[in-house]
C-alpha positions as CSV (number, residue, x, y, z in Angstrom):
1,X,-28.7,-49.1,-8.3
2,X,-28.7,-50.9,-5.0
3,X,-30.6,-47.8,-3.5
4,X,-34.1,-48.4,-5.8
5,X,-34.2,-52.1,-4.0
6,X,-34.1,-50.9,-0.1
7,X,-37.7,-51.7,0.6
8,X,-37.5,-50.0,4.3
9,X,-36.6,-46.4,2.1
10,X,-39.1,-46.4,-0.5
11,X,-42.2,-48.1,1.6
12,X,-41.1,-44.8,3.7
13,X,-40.9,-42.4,0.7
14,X,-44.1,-44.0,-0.5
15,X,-45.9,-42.9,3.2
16,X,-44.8,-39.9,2.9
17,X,-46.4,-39.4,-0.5
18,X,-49.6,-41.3,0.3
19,X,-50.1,-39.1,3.7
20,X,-49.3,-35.8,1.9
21,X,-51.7,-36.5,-1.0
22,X,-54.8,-38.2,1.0
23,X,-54.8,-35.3,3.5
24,X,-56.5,-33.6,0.5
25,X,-59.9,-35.5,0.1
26,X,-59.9,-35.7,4.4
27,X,-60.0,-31.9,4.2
28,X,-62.6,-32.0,1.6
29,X,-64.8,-34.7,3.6
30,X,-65.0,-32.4,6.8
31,X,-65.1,-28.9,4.7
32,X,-66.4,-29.9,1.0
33,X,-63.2,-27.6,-0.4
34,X,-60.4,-29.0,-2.6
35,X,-57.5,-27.2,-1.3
36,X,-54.4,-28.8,-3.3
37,X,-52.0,-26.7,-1.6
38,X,-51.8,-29.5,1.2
39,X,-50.1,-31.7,-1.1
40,X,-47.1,-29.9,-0.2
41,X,-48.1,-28.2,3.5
42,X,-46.8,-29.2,7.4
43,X,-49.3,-30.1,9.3
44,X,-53.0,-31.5,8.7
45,X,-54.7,-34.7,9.2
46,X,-52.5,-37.6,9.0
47,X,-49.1,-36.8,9.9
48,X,-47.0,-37.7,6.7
49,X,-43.3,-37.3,9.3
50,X,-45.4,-39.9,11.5
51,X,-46.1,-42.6,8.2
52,X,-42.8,-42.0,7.5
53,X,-40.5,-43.0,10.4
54,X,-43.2,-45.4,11.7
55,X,-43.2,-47.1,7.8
56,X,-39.6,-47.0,8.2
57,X,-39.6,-48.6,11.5
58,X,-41.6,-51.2,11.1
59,X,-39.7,-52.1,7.2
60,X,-36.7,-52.4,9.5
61,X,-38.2,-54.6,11.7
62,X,-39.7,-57.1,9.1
63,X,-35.8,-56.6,7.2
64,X,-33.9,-57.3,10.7
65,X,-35.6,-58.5,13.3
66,X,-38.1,-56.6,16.1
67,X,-35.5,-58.1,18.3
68,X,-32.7,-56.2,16.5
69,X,-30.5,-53.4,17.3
70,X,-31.4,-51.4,13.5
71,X,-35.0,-51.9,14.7
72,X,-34.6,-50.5,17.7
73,X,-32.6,-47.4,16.1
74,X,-35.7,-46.5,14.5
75,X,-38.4,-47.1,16.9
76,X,-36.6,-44.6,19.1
77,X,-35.8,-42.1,16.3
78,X,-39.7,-42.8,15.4
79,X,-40.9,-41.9,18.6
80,X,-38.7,-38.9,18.7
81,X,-40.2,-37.5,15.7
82,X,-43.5,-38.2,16.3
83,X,-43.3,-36.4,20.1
84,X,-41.8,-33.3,18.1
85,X,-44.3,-33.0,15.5
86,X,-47.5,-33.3,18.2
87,X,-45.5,-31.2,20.8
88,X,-42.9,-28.9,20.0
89,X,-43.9,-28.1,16.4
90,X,-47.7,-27.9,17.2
91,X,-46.8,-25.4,20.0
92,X,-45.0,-23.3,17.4
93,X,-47.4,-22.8,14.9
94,X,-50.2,-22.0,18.1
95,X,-47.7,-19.4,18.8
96,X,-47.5,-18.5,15.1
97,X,-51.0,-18.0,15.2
98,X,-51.3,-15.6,18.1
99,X,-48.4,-13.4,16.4
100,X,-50.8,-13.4,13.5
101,X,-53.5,-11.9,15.6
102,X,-51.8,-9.5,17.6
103,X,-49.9,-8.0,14.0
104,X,-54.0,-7.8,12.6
105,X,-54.9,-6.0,15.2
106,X,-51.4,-3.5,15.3
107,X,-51.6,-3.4,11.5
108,X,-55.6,-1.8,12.2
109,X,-54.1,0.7,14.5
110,X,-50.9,1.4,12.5
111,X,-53.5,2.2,9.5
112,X,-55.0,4.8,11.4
113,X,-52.0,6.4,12.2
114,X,-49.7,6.3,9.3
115,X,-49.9,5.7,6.2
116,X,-50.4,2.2,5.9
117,X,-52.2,2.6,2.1
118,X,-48.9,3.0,0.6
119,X,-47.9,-0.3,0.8
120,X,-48.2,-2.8,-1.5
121,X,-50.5,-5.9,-1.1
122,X,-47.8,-8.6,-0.2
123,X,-46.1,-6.2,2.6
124,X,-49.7,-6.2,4.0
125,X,-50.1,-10.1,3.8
126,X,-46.9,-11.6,5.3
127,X,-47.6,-14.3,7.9
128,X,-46.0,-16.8,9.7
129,X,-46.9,-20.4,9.5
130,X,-49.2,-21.5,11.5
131,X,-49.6,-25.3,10.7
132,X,-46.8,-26.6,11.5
133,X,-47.4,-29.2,13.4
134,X,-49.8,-32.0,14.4
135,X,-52.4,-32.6,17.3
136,X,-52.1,-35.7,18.9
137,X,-54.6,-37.8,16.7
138,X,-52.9,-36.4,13.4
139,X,-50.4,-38.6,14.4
140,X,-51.4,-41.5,15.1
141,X,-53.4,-41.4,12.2
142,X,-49.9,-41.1,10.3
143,X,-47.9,-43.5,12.6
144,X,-51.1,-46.0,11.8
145,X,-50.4,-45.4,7.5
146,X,-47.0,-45.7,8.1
147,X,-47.1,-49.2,9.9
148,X,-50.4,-50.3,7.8
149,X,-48.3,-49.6,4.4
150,X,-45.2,-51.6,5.3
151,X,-47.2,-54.4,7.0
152,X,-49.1,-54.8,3.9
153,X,-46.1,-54.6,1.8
154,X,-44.4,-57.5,3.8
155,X,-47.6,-60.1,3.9
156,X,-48.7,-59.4,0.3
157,X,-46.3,-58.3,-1.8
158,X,-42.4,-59.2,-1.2
C-alpha cells in the first residue's frame, strides 16, 4: 500500500508517538513519579500536536521544496496548531481548573446542607480536564522534536 511509503505521514505519526511516550520520563525527571497515564493525556511537556504538524512540515518541505506551495500549506496549518494549543486550549483547561475549585468548595457547603453522603464515589469525583493545552515552551519543545525527527530522517536515513 502506497500509504505505508509517505515519509511526510509516518515521520509525523512517529512524533506524535515519540512526544506522547517521552513526556513520561520528563515528568519523572522533575517529580520522581512514573505516571503512565500521559502516554495517552493532552497537554504536558513537549507538545506531541506541535512534533506533529512541525514533523510534517518540515517532511513536506524536504519531499517538495521550502519554496513550494504543499510546504507552505503546512507551515501555515503548523503555525495554526501550535497558536491553538499554547493559546486557546491552554486558556480552557485554566478555566477548567478554576471550575474545579469553585465546585470543591460548593460541593463542601452542599455537604453541609444536604445530603451529600448518599452519593456514590464517582458522582463526587467528576472533573473537567484541566490539561489541555500547552504553555508556550511545551511547544516549542514539540515543534523542536517534530523538526529534529524529520531532519534526521532526511540526512541519515532516506
Amino acid at each position: 500500500m502506497a500509504i505505508f511509503h509517505n515519509a511526510p505521514l509516518l515521520l509525523a505519526l512517529f512524533s506524535i508517538f515519540f512526544a506522547q511516550f517521552i513526556k513520561v520520563p520528563i515528568h519523572f525527571l522533575f517529580t520522581k513519579e512514573i505516571n503512565w497515564s500521559l502516554l495517552t493525556s493532552t497537554g504536558g511537556m513537549p507538545s506531541s500536536h506541535s512534533a506533529a504538524v512541525t514533523s510534517l512540515a518540515t517532511a513536506v518541505g524536504y519531499e517538495t521544496g521550502f519554496d513550494s506551495p504543499v510546504f507552505a500549506v503546512a507551515a501555515l496549518f503548523a503555525g495554526i496548531v501550535m497558536y491553538d494549543a499554547s493559546g486557546v486550549r491552554y486558556q480552557a483547561g485554566q478555566h477548567a481548573a478554576m471550575l474545579n475549585k469553585i465546585r470543591q468548595e460548593l460541593t463542601t457547603f452542599f455537604h453541609e446542607m444536604k445530603h451529600w453522603t448518599e452519593k456514590d464515589e464517582n458522582e463526587k469525583q467528576e472533573e473537567l480536564k484541566t490539561l489541555l493545552g500547552h504553555k508556550p515552551n511545551e511547544v516549542l519543545s514539540g515543534a523542536l522534536t517534530g523538526i529534529i525527527i524529520s531532519v534526521i530522517f532526511y540526512t541519515f536515513i532516506q
